[in-house]
C-alpha positions in Angstrom: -5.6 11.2 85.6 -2.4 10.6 84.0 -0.8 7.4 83.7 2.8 6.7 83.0 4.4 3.5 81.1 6.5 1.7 83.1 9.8 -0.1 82.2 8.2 -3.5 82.0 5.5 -1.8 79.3 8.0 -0.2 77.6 10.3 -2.8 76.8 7.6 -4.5 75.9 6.5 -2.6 72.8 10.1 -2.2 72.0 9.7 -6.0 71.4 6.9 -6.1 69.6 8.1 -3.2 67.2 11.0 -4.7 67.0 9.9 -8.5 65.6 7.2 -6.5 63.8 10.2 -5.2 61.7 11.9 -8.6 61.4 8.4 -9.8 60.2 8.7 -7.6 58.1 12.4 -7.7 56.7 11.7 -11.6 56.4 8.3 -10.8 54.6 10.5 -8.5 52.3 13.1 -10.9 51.7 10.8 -13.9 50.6 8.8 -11.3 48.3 11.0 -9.6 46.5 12.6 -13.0 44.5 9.1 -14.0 44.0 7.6 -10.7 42.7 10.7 -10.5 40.2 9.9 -13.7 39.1 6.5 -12.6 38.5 7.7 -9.0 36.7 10.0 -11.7 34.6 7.6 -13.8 33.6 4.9 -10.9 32.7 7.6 -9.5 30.4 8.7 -12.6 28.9 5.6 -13.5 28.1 4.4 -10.4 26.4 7.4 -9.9 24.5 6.9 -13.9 22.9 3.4 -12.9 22.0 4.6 -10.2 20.7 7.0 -12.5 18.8 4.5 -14.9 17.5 2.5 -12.1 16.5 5.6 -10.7 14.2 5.6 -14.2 13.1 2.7 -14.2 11.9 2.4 -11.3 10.3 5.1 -12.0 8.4 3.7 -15.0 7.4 0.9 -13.4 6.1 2.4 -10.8 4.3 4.5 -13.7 2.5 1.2 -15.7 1.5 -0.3 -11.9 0.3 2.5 -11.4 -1.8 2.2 -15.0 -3.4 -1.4 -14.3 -3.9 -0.2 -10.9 -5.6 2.4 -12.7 -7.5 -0.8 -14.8 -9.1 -3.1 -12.0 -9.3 -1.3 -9.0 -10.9 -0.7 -10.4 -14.5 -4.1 -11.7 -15.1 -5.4 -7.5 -13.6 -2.8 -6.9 -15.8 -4.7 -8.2 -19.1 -7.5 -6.9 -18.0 -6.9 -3.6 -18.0 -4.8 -3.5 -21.3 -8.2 -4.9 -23.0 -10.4 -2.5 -21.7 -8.3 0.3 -22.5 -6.5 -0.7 -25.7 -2.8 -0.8 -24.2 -0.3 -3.7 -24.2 -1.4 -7.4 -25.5 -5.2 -5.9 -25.8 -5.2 -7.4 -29.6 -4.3 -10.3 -28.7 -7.1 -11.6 -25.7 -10.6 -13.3 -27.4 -13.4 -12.4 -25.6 -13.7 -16.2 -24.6 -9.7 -15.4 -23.0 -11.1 -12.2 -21.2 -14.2 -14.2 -19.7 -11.6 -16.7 -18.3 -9.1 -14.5 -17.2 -12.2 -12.9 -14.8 -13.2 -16.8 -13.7 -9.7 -16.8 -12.9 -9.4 -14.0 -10.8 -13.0 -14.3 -8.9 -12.1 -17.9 -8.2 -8.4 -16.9 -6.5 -9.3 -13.5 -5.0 -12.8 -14.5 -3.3 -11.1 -17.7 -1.9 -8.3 -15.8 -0.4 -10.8 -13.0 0.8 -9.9 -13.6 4.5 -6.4 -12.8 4.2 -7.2 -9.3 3.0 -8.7 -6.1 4.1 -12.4 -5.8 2.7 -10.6 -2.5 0.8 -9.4 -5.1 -1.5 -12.1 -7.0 -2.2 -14.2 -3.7 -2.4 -11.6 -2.1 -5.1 -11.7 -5.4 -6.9 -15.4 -5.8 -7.1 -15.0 -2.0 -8.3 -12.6 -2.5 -11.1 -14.6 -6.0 -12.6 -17.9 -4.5 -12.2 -16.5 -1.2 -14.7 -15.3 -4.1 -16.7 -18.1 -6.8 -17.0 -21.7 -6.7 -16.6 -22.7 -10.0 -14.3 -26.4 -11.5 -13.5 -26.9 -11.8 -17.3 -29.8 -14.5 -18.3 -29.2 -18.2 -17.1 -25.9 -19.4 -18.6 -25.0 -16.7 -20.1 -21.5 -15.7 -19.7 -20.7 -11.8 -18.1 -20.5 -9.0 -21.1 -17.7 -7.2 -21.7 -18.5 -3.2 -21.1 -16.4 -2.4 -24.2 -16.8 -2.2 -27.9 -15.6 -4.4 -30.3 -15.0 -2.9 -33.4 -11.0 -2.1 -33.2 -11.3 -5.9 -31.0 -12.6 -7.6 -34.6 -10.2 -5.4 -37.3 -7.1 -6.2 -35.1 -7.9 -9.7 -33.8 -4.4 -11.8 -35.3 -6.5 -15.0 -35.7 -10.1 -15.4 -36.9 -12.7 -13.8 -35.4 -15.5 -16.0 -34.5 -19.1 -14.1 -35.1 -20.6 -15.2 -31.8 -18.2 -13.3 -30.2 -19.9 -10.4 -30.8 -22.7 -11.4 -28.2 -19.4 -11.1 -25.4 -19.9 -7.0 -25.2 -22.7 -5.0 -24.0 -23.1 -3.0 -26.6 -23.3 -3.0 -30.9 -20.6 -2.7 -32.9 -21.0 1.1 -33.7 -21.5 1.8 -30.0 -18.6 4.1 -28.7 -16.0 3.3 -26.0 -15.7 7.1 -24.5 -12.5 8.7 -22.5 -14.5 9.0 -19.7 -15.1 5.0 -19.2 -11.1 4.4 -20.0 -10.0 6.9 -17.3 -12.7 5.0 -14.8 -11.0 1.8 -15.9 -7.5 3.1 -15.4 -8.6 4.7 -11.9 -9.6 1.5 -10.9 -6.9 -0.5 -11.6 -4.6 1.5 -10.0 -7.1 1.4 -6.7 -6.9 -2.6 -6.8 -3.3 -2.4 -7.0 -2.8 0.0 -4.3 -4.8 -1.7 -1.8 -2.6 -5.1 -2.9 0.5 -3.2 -1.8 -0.7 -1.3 1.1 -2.2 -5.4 2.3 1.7 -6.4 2.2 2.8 -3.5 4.0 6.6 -3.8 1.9 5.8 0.0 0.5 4.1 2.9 0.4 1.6 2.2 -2.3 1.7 5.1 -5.1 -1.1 7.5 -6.8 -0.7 6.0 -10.3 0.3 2.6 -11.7 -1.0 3.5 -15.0 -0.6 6.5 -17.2 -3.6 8.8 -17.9 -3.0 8.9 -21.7 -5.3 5.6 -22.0 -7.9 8.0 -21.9 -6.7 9.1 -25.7 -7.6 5.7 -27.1 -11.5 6.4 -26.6 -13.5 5.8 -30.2 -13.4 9.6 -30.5 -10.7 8.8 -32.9 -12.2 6.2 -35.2 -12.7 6.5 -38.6 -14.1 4.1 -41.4 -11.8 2.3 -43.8 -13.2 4.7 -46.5 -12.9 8.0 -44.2 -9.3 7.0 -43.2 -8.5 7.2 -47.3 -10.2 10.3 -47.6 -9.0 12.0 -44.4 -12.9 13.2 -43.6 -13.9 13.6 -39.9 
């Protein structure tokens, strides 16, 4: 059986659509400030974290660079001795034992400002240098020879100084262990720059030719006069 809405009905739900929509409108009106307000704020506040994190990482980029500033001419040294380039004559063993105290002592306290490659390619490039965990007090060797180190020394060179290496004073220094020292210095150095982000770091900060200072060249006081192999 059908049944038909009459007037009264039907202005009825005319009404009640009708202050549905104002609801509505007036629900829309109140909401749409407040939800901007919330957008705004979500944006703001993402953008000053964003902010503080810039901050901050340029902060730490200017403390790395100090630290670099401190580190790179004692790495420096280093590497000249152990390949026989720059101011090599001029470092004591006691100077190169020091210079590695030195560096342990800054690098390993700063350790939480860098990435581990850092402290991994500087663990690298002092373990090709020294040999550590020695006897009780003694100092680390130096994994070089000597014998250029005591004909070339300026000053005086003190005989317990010859305990410092790990080998005697015949014992070679070969091309292979210069070009593992050069290849490692240039590792610690490119992790420092690639830490401070200012640069690409590069393939090489050291030229290949230390390899050419390796003891395959030496010769005896007496063969160097008589030109013999």
């Amino acid at each position: 059986m059908t049944r038909f809405i009459s007037d009264l009905e039907l202005t009825d739900m005319q009404d009640s659509t009708s202050m549905f929509l104002q609801i509505l409108n007036a629900f829309g009106a109140v909401a749409t400030p407040i939800v901007v307000v919330i957008i705004g704020w979500i944006v703001s506040r993402n953008l000053k974290r964003l902010e503080n994190q810039q901050w901050r990482n340029q902060e730490l980029i200017k403390v790395r660079l100090g630290y670099y500033q401190e580190l790179a001419p004692s790495l420096n040294d280093l590497f000249c001795y152990f390949t026989f380039v720059g101011n090599w004559k001029q470092l004591s063993p006691v100077d190169v034992v020091s210079l590695k105290r030195q560096l342990d002592r800054t690098l390993y306290s700063a350790a939480p400002l860098f990435n581990s490659k850092v402290i991994e390619a500087y663990d690298t490039f002092t373990e090709l240098c020294f040999q550590t965990f020695n006897r009780w007090g003694d100092d680390a060797k130096l994994r070089t020879g000597f014998y250029h180190r005591r004909e070339h020394f300026p000053g005086q060179w003190m005989p317990e100084w010859d305990r410092y290496f790990d080998r005697k004073i015949d014992d070679s220094v070969t091309a292979v262990e210069l070009e593992a020292v050069r290849a490692a210095y240039t590792a610690i150095l490119a992790a420092l720059v690639g830490d401070m982000d200012l640069t690409r770091s590069r393939t090489d900060y050291a030229s290949a030719a230390v390899a050419a200072n390796a003891d395959v060249w030496r010769r005896t006081p007496m063969e160097d006069v008589r030109g013999e192999p």
